[in-house]
N, C-alpha and C positions, 0 to 999 in steps of 0.2 A: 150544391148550389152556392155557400158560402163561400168555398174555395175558387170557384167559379168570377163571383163577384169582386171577392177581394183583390185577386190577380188583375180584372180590370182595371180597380180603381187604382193600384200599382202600376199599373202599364199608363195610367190617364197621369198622372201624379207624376211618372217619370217623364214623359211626355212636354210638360207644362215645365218642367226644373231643367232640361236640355234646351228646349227654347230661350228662357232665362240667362242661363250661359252663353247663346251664341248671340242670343241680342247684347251681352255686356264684353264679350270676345270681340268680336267682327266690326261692332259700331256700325252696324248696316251696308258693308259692304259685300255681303253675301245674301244668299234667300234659304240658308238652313234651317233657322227662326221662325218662316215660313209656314216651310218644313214639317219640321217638328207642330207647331200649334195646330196646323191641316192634320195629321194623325192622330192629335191630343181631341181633333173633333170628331172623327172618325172613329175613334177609339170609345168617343163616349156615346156617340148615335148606335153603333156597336151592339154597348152594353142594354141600353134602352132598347132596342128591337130585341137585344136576344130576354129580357126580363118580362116584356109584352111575352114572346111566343113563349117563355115556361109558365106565364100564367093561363095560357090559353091551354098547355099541353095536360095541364095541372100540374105540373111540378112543386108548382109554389101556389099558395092561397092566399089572398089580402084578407086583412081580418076587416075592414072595414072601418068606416071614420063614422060617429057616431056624431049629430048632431045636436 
């Protein structure tokens, strides 16, 4: 699962650095920037559904937040 996640947030992180580049590339006259940040959100809604359904599957356990 760590392997799992980590590669997510590599894929979100690259994601977010490629948009960067082609907003300081293009000066906006293209929509890669777009682009890329539309994947970087998808990428991270993704991660979030798929971390819900391993705690549903049990994969993973919350330890809980203790008040």
């Amino acid at each position: 699962m760590r392997i799992i996640v980590a590669i997510a947030f590599v894929l979100i992180l690259g994601s977010l650095a490629s948009a960067l580049v082609f907003m300081m590339k293009d000066k906006g006259t293209t929509n890669r920037a777009v682009h890329s940040l539309m994947f970087r959100v998808g990428f991270s809604i993704s991660l979030f559904l798929f971390i819900l359904f391993a705690n549903w599957m049990g994969w993973i356990h919350s330890t809980g937040i203790r008040y």
